[in-house]
C-alpha positions as CSV (number, residue, x, y, z in Angstrom):
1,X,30.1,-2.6,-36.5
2,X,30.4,-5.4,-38.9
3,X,32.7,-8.4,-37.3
4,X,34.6,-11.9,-37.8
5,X,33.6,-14.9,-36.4
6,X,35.9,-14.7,-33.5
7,X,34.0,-12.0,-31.8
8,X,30.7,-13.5,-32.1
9,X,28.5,-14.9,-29.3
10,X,27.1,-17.7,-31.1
11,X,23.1,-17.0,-31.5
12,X,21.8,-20.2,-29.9
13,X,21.2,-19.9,-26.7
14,X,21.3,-22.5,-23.9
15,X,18.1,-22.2,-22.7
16,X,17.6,-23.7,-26.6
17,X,19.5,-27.0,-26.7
18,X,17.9,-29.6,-23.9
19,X,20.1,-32.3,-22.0
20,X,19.6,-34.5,-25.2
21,X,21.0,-32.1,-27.3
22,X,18.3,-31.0,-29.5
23,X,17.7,-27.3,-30.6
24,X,14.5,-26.4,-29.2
25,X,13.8,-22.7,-30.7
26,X,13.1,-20.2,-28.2
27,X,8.8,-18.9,-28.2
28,X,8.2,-15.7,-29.9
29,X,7.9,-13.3,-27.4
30,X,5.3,-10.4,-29.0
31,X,2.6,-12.2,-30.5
32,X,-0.2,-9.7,-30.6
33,X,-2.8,-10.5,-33.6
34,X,-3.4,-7.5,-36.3
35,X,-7.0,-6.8,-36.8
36,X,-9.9,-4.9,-35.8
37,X,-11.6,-4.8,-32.1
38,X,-9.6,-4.7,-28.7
39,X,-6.3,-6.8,-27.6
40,X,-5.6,-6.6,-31.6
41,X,-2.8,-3.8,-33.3
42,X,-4.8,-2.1,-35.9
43,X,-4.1,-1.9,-39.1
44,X,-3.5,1.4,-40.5
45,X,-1.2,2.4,-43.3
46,X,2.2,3.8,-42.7
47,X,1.9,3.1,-38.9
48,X,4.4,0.3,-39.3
49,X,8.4,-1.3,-40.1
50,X,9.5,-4.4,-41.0
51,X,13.3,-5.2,-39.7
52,X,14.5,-7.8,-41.8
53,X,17.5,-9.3,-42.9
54,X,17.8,-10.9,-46.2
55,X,19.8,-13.7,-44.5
56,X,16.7,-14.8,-42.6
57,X,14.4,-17.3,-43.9
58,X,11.2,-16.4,-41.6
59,X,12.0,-12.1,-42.3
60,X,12.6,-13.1,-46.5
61,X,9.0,-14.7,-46.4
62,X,7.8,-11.4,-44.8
63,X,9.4,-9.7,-47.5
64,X,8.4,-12.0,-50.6
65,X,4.0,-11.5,-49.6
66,X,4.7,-8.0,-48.7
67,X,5.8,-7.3,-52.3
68,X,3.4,-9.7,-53.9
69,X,0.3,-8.2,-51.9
70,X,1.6,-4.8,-53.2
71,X,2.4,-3.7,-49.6
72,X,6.0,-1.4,-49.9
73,X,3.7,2.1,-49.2
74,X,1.8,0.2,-46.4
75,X,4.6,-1.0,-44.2
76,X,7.9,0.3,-45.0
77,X,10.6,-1.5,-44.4
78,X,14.4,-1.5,-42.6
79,X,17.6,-3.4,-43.2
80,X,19.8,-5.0,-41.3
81,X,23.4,-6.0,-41.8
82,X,23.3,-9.9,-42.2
83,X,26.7,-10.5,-40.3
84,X,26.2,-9.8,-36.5
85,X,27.7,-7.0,-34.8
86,X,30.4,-6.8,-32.4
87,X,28.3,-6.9,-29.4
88,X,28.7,-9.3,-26.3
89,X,25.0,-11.1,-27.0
90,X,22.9,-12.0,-30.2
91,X,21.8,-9.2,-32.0
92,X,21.5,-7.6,-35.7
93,X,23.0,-3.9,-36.4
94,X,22.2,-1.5,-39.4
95,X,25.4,-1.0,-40.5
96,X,24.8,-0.8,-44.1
97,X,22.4,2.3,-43.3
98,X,24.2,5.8,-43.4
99,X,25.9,6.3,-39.8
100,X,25.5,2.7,-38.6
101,X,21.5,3.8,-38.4
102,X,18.1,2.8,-38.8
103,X,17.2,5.9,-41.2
104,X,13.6,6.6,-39.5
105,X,13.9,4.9,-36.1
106,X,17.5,6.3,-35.2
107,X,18.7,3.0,-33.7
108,X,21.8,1.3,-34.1
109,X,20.7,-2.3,-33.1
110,X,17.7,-4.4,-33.4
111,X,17.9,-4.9,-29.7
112,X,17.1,-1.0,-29.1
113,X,13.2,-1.9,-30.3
114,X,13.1,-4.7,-28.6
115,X,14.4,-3.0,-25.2
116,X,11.6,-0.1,-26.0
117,X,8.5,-2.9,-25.7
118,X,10.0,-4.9,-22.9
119,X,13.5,-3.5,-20.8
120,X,13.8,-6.8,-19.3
121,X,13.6,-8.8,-22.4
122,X,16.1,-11.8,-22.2
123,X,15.6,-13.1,-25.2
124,X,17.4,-13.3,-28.8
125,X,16.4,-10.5,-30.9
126,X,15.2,-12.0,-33.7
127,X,13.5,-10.8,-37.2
128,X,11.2,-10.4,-39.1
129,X,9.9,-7.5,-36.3
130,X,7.5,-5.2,-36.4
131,X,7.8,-2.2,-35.3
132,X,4.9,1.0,-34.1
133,X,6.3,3.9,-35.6
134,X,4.4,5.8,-32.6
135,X,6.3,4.5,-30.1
136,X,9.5,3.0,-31.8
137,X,8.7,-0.2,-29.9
138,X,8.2,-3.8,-31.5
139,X,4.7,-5.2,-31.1
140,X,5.0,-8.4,-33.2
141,X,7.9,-10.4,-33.9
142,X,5.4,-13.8,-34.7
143,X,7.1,-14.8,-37.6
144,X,4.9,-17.8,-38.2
145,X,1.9,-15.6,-38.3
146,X,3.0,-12.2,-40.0
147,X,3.0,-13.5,-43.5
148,X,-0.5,-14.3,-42.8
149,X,-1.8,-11.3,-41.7
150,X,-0.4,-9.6,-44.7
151,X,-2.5,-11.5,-46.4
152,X,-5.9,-11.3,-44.4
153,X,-5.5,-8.3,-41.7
154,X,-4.1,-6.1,-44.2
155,X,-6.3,-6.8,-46.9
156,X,-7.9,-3.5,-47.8
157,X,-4.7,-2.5,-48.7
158,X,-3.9,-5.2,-51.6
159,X,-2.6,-4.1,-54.7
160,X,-5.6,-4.3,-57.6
161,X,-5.8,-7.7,-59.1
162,X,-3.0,-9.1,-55.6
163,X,-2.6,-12.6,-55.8
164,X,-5.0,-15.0,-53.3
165,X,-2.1,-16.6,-51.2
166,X,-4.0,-18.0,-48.4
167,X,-7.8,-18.8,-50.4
168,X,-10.2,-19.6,-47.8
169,X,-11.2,-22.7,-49.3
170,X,-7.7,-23.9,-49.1
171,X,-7.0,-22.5,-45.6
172,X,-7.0,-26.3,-43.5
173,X,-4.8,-27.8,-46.5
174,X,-2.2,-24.4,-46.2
175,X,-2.2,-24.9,-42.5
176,X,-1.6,-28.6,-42.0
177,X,1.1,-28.3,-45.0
178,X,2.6,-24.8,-43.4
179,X,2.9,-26.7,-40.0
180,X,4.9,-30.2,-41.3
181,X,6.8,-27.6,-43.4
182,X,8.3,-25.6,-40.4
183,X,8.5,-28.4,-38.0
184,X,10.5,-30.9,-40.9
185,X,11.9,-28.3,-43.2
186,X,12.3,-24.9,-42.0
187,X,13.5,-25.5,-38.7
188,X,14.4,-29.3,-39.2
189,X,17.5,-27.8,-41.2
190,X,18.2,-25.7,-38.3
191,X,17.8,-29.1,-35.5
192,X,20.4,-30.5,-37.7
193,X,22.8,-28.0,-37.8
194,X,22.4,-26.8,-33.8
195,X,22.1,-30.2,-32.6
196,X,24.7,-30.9,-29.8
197,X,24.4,-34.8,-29.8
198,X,25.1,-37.3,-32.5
199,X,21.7,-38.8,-32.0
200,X,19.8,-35.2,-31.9
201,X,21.5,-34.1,-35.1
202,X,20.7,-38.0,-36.7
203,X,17.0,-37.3,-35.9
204,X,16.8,-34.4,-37.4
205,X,18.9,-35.1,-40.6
206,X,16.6,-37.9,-41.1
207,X,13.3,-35.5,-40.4
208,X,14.4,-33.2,-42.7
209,X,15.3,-35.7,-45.8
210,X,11.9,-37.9,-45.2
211,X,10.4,-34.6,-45.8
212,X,12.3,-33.5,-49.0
213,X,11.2,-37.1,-50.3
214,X,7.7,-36.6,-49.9
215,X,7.8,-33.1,-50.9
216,X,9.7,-34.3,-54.1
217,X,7.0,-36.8,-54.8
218,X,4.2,-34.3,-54.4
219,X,5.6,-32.0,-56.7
220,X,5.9,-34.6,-59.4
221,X,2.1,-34.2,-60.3
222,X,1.9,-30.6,-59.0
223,X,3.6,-27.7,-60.6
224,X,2.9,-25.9,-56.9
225,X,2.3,-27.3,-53.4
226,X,-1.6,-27.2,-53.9
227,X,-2.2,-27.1,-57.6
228,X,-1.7,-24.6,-60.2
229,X,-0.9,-21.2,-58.2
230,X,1.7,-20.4,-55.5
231,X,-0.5,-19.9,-52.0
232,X,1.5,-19.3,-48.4
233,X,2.9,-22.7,-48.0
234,X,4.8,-22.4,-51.3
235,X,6.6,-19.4,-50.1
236,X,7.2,-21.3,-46.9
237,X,9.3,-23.9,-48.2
238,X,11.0,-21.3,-50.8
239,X,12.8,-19.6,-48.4
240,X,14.7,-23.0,-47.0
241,X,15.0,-24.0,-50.7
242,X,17.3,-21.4,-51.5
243,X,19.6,-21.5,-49.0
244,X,20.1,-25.4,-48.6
245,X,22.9,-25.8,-51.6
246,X,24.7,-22.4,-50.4
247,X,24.3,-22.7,-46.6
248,X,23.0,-26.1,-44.8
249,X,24.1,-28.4,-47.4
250,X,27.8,-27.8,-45.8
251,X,27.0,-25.9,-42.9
252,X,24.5,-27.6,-40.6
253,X,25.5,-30.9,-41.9
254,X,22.5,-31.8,-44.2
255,X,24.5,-33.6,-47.1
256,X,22.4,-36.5,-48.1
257,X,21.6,-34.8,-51.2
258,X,21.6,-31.6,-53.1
259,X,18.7,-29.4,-53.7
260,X,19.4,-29.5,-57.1
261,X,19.2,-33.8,-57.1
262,X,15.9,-33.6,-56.5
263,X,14.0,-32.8,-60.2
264,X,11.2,-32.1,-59.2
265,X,11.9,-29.4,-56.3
266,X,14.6,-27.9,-58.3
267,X,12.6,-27.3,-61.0
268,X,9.9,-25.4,-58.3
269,X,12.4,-23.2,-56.9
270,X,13.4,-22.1,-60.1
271,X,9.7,-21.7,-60.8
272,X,9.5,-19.6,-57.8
273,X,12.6,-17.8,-58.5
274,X,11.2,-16.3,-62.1
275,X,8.3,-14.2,-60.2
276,X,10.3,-10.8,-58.9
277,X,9.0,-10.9,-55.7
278,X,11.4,-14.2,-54.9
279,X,14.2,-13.3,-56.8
280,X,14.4,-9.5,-55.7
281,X,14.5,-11.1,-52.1
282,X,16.5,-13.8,-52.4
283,X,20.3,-12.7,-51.6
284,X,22.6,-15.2,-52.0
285,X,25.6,-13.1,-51.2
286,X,24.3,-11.8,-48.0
287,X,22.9,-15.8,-47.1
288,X,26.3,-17.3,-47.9
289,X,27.9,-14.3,-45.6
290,X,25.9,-14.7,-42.7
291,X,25.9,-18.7,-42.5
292,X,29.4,-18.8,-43.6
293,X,31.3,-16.1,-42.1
294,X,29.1,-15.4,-38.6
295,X,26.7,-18.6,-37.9
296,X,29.2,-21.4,-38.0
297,X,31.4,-22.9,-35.4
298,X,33.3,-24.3,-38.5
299,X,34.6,-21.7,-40.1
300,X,37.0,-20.2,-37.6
301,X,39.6,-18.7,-40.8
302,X,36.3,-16.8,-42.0
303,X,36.9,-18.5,-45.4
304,X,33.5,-17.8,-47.8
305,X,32.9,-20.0,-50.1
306,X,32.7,-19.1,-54.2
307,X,30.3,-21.9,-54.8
308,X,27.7,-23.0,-56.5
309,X,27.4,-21.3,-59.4
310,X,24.0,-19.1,-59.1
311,X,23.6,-19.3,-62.6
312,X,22.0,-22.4,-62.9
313,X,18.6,-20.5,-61.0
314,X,18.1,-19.0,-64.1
315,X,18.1,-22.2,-66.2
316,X,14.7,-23.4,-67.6
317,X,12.0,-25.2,-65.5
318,X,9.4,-26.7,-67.6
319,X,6.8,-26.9,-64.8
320,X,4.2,-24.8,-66.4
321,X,3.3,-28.0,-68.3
322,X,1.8,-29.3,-64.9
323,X,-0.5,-26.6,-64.8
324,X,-4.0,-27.3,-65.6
325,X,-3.7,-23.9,-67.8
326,X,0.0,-24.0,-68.5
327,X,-0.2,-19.9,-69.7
328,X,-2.0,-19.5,-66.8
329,X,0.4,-16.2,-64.5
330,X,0.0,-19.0,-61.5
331,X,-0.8,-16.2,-59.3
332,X,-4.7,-16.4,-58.2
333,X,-6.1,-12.9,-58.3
334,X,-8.0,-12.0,-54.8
């Protein structure tokens, strides 16, 4: 079900780019809170699936905490093809799953769940999303909140000795740093690239590089975002780090500078890259696919770029000297 570019509806939808041009991103539609008490989803093991695709930065987040947190036999998880499927709207397709099928919900496209919770649902399908095994429905595609209650709803079933990625007494620095960090970064990449007016597309490539600035500054004196371990906001900005040289460097215009001419966050996200959980997730194949061969207006030939060179993720860091134990695992234990 796998296409080319021609035959793609572009995944932006009107209702998201105002008169002015800018790319306003469409409200996530099932935001139900896990937890315990009534108007929450409950938290049992086994009861739930993650659709992701390792070309989206929001579902590889999901992906990174759930593996840190030790959370693969609590939510299990299912894949979907990262280029879009031949399908007259915006939607994702498990195509790499035997039979074009999601191997324990039976569904072809991502779109089926979301039709199950709400038949009129007029939205863009978008992951990470959760779906209730019970009813094969999604109940919670609140991508700025999931990674979150992974780490508090769900956490009677951390792994022993699962890192502390959202410490209480940190909590109103993570939030204030996780909010500037989507608004300027995660989706500031994405302002730039869908903008559909010269000004629009200005504002945001100057939002997003005031931001890397700052953030490049920080991390001078800081081998992490807030100190000496990696909490929720470091995964946060991860997930746009690693796909800025391969993807929105070229693609969604952002071409003031490499990730890898700035030091200091260079450095990081090769800091971040030598713990499992962010390399295992990080697909750069499947990134450069999607944003190259399916996301861009530019690319009508379907031409994939064999650059950068990868290799250099591996390359050493040095930031463990900025920690104030520099042996220390930099993951705080729970």
């Amino acid at each position: 079900m796998s296409t080319t570019y021609a035959a793609v509806v572009d995944h932006v939808t009107n209702k998201e780019v105002g008169a002015d041009g800018k790319f306003n991103r469409q409200a996530n539609r099932f935001t139900t809170p896990f937890g315990e008490g009534e108007g929450k989803l409950p938290v049992e093991k086994g009861r739930y699936r993650l659709l992701w695709t390792p070309a989206c930065p929001w579902a590889t987040r999901s992906m990174i905490v759930r593996e840190l947190l030790g959370l693969e036999d609590v939510i299990s998880v299912g894949t979907l093809d990262p280029i879009r499927p031949e399908v007259p709207w915006s939607d994702w397709a498990f195509t790499w799953d035997d039979g074009g099928k999601d191997p324990v919900l039976g569904i072809k496209l991502l779109s089926e769940a979301y039709k199950k919770a709400d038949p009129d649902y007029n939205g863009r399908f978008t992951v990470p999303a959760i779906v209730d095994l019970q009813t094969g429905a999604v109940v919670n595609n609140d991508y700025f909140n999931l990674t979150l209650y992974y780490e508090t709803a769900f956490k009677k079933f951390h792994k022993e000795n699962a890192p502390d990625l959202y410490p209480e007494h940190l909590r109103e620095e993570i939030d204030k740093l996780n909010a500037w960090i989507f608004h300027d970064v995660n989706n500031g990449v994405y302002k730039a690239g869908f903008a559909q007016s010269q000004a629009a597309y200005e504002d945001a490539y100057h939002l997003v590089f005031n931001a890397l600035d700052e953030l490049e500054k920080r991390l001078e004196t800081k081998r992490f975002l807030c100190g000496d371990y990696i909490t929720e906001s470091d995964i946060r900005l991860y997930v746009t780090l690693a796909r800025f040289d391969v993807a929105y460097y070229n693609g969604f215009r952002v071409n003031k500078k490499l990730l890898k001419e700035y030091p200091n966050l260079w450095g990081y996200s090769r800091d971040l890259y030598e713990e499992h959980a962010f390399s295992a997730n990080t697909d750069f194949d499947s990134i450069k696919k999607h944003y190259h061969l399916c996301c861009l207006k530019t690319n009508p030939d379907n031409i994939l770029p064999l650059g950068p060179d990868l290799s250099a993720w591996n390359e050493p860091h040095d930031r463990a000297k900025l920690s104030g134990d520099p042996s220390n695992k930099y993951l705080r234990e729970n």
